[in-house]
C-alpha positions in Angstrom: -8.6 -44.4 -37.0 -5.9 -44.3 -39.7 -5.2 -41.1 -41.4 -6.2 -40.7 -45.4 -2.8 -40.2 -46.4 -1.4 -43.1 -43.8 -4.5 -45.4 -46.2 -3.2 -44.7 -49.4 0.8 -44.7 -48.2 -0.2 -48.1 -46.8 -2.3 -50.0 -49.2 -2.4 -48.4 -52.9 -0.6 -47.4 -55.6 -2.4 -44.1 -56.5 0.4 -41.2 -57.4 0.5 -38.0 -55.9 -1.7 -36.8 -58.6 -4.2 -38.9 -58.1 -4.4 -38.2 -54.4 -4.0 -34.5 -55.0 -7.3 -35.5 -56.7 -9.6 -37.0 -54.2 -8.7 -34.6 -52.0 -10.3 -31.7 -54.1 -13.5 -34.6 -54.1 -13.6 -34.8 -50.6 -12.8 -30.7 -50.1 -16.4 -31.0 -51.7 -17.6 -34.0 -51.1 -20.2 -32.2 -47.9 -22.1 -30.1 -50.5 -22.9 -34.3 -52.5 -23.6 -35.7 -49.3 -26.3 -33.1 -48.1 -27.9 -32.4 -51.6 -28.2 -36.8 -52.1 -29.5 -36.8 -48.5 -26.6 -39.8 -48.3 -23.8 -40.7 -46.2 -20.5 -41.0 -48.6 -17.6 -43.7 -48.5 -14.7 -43.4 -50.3 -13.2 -46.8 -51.5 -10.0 -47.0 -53.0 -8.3 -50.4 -54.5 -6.1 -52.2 -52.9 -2.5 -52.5 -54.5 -2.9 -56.2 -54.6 -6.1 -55.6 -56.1 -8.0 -58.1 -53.6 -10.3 -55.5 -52.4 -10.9 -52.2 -51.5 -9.5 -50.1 -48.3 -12.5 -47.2 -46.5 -10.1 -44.2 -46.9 -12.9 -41.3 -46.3 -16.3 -40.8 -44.8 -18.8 -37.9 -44.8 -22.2 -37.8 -43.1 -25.3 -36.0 -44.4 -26.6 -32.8 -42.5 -29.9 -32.7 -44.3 -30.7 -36.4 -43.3 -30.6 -39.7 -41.2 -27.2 -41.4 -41.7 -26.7 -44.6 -42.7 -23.6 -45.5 -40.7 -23.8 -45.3 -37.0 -20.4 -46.8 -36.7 -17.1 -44.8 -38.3 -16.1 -47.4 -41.4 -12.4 -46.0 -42.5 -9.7 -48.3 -42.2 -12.3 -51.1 -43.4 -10.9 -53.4 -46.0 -14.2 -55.1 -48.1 -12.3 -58.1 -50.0 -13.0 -58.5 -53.8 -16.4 -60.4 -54.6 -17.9 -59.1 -51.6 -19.7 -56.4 -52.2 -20.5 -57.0 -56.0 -21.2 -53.3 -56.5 -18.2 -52.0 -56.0 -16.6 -54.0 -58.3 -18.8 -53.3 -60.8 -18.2 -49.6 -60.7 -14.2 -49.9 -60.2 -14.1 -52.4 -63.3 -16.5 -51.3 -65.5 -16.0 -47.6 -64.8 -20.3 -46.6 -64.5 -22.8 -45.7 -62.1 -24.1 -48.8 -60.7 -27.6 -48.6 -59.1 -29.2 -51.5 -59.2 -29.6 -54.5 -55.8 -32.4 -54.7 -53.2 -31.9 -52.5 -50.2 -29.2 -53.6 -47.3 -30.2 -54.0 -43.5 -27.8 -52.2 -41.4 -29.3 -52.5 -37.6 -32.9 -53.2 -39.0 -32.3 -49.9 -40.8 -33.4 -50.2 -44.6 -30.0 -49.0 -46.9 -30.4 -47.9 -50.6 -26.2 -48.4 -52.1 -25.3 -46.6 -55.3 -21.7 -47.0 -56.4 -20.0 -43.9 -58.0 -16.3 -44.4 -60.4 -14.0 -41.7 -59.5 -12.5 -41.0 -63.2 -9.1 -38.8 -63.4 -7.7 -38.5 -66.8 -9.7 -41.0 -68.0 -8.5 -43.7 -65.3 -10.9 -44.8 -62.2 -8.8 -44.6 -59.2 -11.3 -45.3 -56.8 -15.4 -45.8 -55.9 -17.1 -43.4 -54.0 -20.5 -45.7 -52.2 -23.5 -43.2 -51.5 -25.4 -44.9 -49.2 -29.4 -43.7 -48.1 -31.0 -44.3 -44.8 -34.3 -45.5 -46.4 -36.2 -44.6 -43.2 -36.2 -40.8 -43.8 -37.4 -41.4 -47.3 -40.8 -39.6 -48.1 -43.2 -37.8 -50.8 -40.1 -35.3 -51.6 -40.8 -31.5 -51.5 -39.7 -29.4 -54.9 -36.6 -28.3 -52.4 -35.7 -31.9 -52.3 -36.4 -32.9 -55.9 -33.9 -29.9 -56.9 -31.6 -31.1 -54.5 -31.8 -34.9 -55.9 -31.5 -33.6 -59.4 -28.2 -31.1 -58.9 -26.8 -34.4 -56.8 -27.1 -36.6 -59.7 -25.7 -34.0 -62.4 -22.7 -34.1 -60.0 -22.5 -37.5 -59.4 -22.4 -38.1 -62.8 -19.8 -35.4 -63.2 -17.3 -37.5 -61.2 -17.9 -40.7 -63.1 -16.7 -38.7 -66.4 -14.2 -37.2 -64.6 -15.8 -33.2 -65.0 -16.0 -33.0 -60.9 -13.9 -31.8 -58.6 -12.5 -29.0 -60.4 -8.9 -28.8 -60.8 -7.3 -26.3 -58.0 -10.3 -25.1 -56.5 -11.4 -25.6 -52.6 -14.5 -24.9 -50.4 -13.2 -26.6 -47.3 -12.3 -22.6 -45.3 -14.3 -22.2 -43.0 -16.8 -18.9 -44.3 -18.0 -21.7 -47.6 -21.1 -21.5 -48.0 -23.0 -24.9 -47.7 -26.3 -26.6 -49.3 -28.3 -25.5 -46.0 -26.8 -21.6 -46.0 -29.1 -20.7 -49.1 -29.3 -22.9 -52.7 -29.8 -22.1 -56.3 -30.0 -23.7 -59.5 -29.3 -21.6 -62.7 -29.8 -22.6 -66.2 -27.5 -22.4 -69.0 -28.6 -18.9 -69.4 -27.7 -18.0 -65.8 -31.5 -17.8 -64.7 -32.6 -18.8 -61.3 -34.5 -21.7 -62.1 -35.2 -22.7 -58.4 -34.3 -20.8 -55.2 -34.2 -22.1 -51.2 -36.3 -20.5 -48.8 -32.5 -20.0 -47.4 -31.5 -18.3 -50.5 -34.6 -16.0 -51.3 -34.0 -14.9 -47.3 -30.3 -13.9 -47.9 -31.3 -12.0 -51.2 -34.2 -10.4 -49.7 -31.8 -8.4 -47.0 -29.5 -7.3 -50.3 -33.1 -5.5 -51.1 -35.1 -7.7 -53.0 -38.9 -7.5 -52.9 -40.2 -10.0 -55.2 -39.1 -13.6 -56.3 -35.9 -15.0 -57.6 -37.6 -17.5 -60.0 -36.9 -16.4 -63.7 -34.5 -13.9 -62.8 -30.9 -13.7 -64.3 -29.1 -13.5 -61.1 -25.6 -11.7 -62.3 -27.8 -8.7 -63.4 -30.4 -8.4 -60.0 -27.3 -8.6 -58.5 -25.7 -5.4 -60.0 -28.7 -3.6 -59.5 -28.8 -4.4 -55.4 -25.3 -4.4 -54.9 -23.4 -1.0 -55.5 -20.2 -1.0 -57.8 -17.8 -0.8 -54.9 -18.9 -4.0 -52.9 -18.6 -6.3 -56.1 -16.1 -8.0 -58.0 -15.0 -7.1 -61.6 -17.7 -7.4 -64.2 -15.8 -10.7 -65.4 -16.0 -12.2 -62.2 -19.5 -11.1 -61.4 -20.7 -12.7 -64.4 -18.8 -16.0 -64.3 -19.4 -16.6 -60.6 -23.7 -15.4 -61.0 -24.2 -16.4 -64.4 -23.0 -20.2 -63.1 -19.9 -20.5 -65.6 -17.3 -20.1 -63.5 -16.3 -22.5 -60.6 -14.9 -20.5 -58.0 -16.5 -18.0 -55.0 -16.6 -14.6 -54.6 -17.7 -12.1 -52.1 -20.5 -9.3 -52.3 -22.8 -7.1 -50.4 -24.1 -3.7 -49.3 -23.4 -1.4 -46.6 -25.1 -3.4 -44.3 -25.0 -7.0 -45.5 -21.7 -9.7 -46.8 -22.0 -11.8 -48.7 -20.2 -15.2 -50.5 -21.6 -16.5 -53.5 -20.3 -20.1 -54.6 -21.0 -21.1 -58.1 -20.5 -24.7 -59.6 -21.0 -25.2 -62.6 -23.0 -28.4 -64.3 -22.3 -30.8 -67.4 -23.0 -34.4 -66.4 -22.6 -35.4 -69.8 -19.7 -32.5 -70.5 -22.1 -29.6 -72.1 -22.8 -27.0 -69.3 -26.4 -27.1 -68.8 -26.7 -24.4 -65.9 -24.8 -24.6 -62.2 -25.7 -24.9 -58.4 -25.2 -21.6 -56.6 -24.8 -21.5 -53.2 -25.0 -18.4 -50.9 -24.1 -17.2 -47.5 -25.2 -14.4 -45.3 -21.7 -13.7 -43.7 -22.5 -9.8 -41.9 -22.0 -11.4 -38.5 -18.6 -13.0 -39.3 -17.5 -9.6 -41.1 -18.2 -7.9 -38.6 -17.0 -9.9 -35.8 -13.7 -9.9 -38.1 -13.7 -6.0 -37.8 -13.9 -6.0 -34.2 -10.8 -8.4 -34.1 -8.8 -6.4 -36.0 -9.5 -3.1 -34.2 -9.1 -5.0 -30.7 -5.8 -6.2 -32.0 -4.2 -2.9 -33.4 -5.6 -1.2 -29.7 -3.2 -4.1 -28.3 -0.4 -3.3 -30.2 -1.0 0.3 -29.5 -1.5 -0.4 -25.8 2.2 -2.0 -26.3 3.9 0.3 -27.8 2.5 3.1 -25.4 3.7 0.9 -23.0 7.0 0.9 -23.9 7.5 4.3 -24.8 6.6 5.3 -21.1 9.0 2.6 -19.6 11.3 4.1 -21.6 11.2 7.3 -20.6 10.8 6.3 -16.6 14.4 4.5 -17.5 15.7 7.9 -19.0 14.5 9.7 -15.7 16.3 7.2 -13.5 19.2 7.1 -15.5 19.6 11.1 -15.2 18.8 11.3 -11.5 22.0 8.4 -11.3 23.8 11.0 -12.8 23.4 13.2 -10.3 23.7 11.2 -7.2 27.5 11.4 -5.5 26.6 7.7 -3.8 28.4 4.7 -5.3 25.8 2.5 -3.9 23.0 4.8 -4.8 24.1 5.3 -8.5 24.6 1.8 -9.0 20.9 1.1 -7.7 19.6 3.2 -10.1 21.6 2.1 -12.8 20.1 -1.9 -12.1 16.4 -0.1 -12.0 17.2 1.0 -15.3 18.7 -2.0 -16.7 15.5 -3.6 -15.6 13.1 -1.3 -16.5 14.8 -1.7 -19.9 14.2 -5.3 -19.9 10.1 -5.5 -19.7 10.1 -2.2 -22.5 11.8 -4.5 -24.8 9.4 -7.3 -24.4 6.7 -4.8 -25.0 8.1 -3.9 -27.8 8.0 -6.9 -29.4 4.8 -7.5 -28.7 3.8 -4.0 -30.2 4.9 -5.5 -33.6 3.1 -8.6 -33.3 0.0 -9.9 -34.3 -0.9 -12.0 -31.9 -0.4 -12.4 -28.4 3.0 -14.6 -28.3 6.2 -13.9 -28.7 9.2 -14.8 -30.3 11.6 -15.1 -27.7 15.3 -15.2 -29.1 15.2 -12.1 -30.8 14.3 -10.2 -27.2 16.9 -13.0 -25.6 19.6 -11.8 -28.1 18.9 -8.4 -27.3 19.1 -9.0 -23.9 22.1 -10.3 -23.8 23.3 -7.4 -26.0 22.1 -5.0 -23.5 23.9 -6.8 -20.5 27.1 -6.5 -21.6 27.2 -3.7 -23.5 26.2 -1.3 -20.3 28.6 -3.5 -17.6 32.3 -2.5 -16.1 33.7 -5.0 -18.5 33.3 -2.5 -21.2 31.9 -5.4 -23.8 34.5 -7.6 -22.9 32.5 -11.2 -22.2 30.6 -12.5 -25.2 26.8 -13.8 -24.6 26.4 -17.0 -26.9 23.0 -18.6 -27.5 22.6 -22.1 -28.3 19.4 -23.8 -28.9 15.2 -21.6 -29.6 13.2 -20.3 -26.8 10.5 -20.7 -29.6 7.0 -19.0 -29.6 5.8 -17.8 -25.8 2.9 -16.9 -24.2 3.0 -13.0 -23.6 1.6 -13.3 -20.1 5.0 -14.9 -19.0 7.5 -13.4 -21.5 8.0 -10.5 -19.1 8.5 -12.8 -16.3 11.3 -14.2 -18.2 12.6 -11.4 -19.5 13.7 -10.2 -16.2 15.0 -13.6 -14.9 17.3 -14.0 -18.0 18.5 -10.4 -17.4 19.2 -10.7 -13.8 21.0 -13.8 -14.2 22.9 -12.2 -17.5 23.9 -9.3 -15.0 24.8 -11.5 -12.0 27.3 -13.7 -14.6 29.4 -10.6 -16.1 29.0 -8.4 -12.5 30.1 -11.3 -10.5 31.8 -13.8 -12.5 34.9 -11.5 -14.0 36.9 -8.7 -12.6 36.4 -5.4 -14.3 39.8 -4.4 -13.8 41.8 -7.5 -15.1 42.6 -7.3 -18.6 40.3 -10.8 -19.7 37.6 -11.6 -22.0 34.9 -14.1 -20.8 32.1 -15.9 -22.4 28.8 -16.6 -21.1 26.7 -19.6 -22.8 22.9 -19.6 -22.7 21.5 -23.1 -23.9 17.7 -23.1 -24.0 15.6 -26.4 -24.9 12.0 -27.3 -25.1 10.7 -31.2 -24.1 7.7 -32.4 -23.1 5.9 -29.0 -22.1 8.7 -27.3 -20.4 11.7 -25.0 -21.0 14.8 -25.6 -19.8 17.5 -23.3 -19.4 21.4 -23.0 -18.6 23.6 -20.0 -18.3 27.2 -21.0 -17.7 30.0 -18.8 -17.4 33.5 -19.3 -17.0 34.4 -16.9 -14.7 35.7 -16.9 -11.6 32.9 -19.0 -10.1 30.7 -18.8 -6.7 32.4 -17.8 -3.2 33.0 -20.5 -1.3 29.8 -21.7 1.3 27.5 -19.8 -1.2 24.3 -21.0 -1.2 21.0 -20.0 -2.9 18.9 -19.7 0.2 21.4 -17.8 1.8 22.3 -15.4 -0.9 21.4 -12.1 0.2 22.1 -10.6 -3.7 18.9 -9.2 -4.7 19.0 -9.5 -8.4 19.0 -13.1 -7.1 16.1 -12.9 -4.8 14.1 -11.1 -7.5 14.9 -14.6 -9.8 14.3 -16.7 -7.3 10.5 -15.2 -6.7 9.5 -14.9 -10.1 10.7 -18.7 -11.4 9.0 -20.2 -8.4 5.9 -17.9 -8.1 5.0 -15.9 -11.4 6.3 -18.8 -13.3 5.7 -22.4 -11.4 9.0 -23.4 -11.9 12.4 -24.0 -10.5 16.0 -22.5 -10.1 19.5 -24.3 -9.0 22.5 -22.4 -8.8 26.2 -24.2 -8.7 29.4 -24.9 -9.9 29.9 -25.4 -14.3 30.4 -29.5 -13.7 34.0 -30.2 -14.8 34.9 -26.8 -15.0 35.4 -22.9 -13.9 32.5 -20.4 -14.1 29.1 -20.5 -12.2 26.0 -22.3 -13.9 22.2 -21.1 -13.4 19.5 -23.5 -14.4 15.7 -22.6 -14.5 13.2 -25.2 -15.6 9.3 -23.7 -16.0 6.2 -24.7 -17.3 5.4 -23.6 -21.0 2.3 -24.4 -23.2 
């Protein structure tokens, strides 16, 4: 199914303006479909003018739909569908035709004009599944009514609002709790929904009558509502736009939309949502993510200090062999504290590779017998990794970093080497080459029969903690000694 923006790239001539637009609309458009009991089709005019292209759809919560079948990407030609042309042309509501069969389903069409600055740029069908249709309940009737002040709204060119969305995901919809206000900001009718989420604010008797911006300053304290401008605007229905209130115990988001089918405000739908549950799940997320990054940086300090213990007992050892031991344990001890480190500052559980890459590298050369003589360079991004395999990683880069400058140049020659790490992501995988160009591999090496174990420790964790593999050789067409490890990433 064709994207919205690949329709109208495709097959119209509407501006950016006008598509900044319909997008508002259809950030909306949910709240029309549910209070007209209607599935919604957005038509828009072919550039040729020969028809119109399907470039949106949006199904009814509250009621049958009318469309099994998905319908965008449909082109209708000109003539055949007379109401459509009628509203694109003549720029009204048109209503009038004898119900369509769709799979011996009964189908009431209305055609609405979408008017921006005083153009129609497109048609938006509302189409009822006559089968659900019965003796309609004063819930209904109120939603029917607030449905056709919008509709009517759009035709003028009054609805959407410009620079205002309820597409994130804590809006409150029709079925959440609905209100109508007058003029005057009085509750003229009120949802079973709506009297329920006002009734746990504290409210013992009935919203009808009531001016809701002033029950609501008396149930809400000072401290849990928004300015007294805001308050007013959003509860006394001028003001379209949401805001958030409560007690203590309950949260809640009031949506207010104002109404003026004809242009003069004659009251506004106000939506509500009881949002306690989300808040407080919210809560618990962020106190479950700062105990991570605690845990983290707890973490870290104690590696740290198990490195500063090994690092003074090295000191005090007279073995060669045994110091230099030691002085690896710390190096990779050092290695997983900086990881958690990074994660301690993070929000979420990935991290940002090349900055603990970088430092790696750093950290390499900066403690080895070539006394910051060979140069890490890093071409290409690790990008964003899982944490669960960052340590992992950590500790193969390091042990390979270590292997190049211990290894690959003499400490007591006066020379400077480089070492190049190129890292690239394709496909679901990392790949990763360290070349040096030092004094290469001893002849008959081979990787199975290395005995190193910095290399045995890389070998085991690219092949078991992370599923992948590691070759060790020659630089192709050139001195040094190159490592590659390819692993699985998400």
């Amino acid at each position: 199914m064709p994207t919205f923006s690949e329709l109208v790239r495709s097959h119209t001539d509407l501006d950016e303006a006008d598509v900044a637009w319909l997008q508002l609309l259809q950030a909306d458009w949910q709240i029309i479909a549910d209070l007209s009991f209607a599935d919604l089709v957005l038509w828009l005019p072919d550039r040729e003018g020969s028809g119109f292209w399907a470039a949106g759809q949006m199904r009814p919560t509250t009621g049958p739909t009318a469309y099994v079948d998905d319908v965008v990407g449909t082109f209708v030609p000109a003539g055949r569908r007379p109401m459509l042309d009628a509203a694109y042309r003549e720029g009204r509501l048109v209503r009038e035709g004898d119900p369509e069969w769709r799979d011996d389903v009964p189908v009431r069409v209305e055609t609405i004009p979408v008017r921006r600055a005083g153009r129609v740029i497109g048609v938006v069908g509302r189409n009822t599944n006559l089968l659900g249709v019965r003796t309609p309940s004063r819930l209904e009737l109120s939603y029917l009514q607030t449905a056709a002040d919008l509709t009517q709204m759009i035709a003028n060119g009054h609805f959407p609002a410009p620079g205002q969305r309820s597409d994130h995901a804590d809006s409150p919809r029709v079925g959440d709790g609905f209100l109508r206000v007058d003029g005057a900001g009085r509750v003229v009718y009120a949802s079973p929904n709506a009297l329920s989420v006002y009734r746990r604010l504290g409210l013992s008797g009935d919203l009808t009558g009531v001016a809701l911006a002033d029950l609501t300053r008396d149930l809400v304290p000072p401290r849990k509502r928004p300015d007294e401008e805001t308050l007013s605007a959003v509860l006394g229905g001028r003001a379209h736009r949401d805001t958030e209130i409560g007690t203590d115990n309950v949260s809640l988001i009031v949506r207010s939309i104002p109404l003026r089918p004809q242009g003069d405000h004659l009251g506004a739908l106000v939506l509500v949502r009881d949002v306690t549950d989300l808040r407080r799940r919210d809560r618990e997320l962020v106190t479950k993510d700062a105990t991570i990054r605690e845990i983290h940086h707890r973490v870290k300090n104690n590696l740290q200090t198990v490195a500063a213990l090994l690092r003074l007992q090295a000191r005090r050892i007279d073995s060669e062999s045994a110091k230099s031991a030691l002085e690896e344990a710390v190096r990779r001890v050092g290695s997983i504290a900086i990881v958690h480190e990074t994660l301690s500052q993070a929000v979420e559980e990935t991290v940002a590779f090349d900055e603990i890459a970088d430092r790696l590298g750093a950290m390499v050369t900066e403690v080895s017998a070539m006394g910051g003589r060979v140069r890490v360079r890093r071409e290409g991004s690790f990008g964003v990794l899982p944490s669960e395999g960052s340590t992992a990683l950590a500790m193969v880069l390091t042990e390979i970093l270590q292997n190049a400058v211990e290894h690959g140049f003499d400490p007591d020659a006066d020379t400077t080497g480089q070492i190049l790490v190129r890292v690239q992501r394709i496909v679901g995988r990392l790949h990763l080459t360290v070349d040096d160009d030092g004094r290469g591999l001893p002849d008959g090496f081979t990787l199975d029969g290395s005995t190193n174990l910095g290399l045995s420790i890389v070998r085991t964790l690219v092949e078991s903690e992370l599923g992948g593999q590691l070759e060790l050789g020659p630089v192709p067409g050139g001195t040094g000694t190159r490592a590659m490890v390819d692993v699985p990433v998400e």
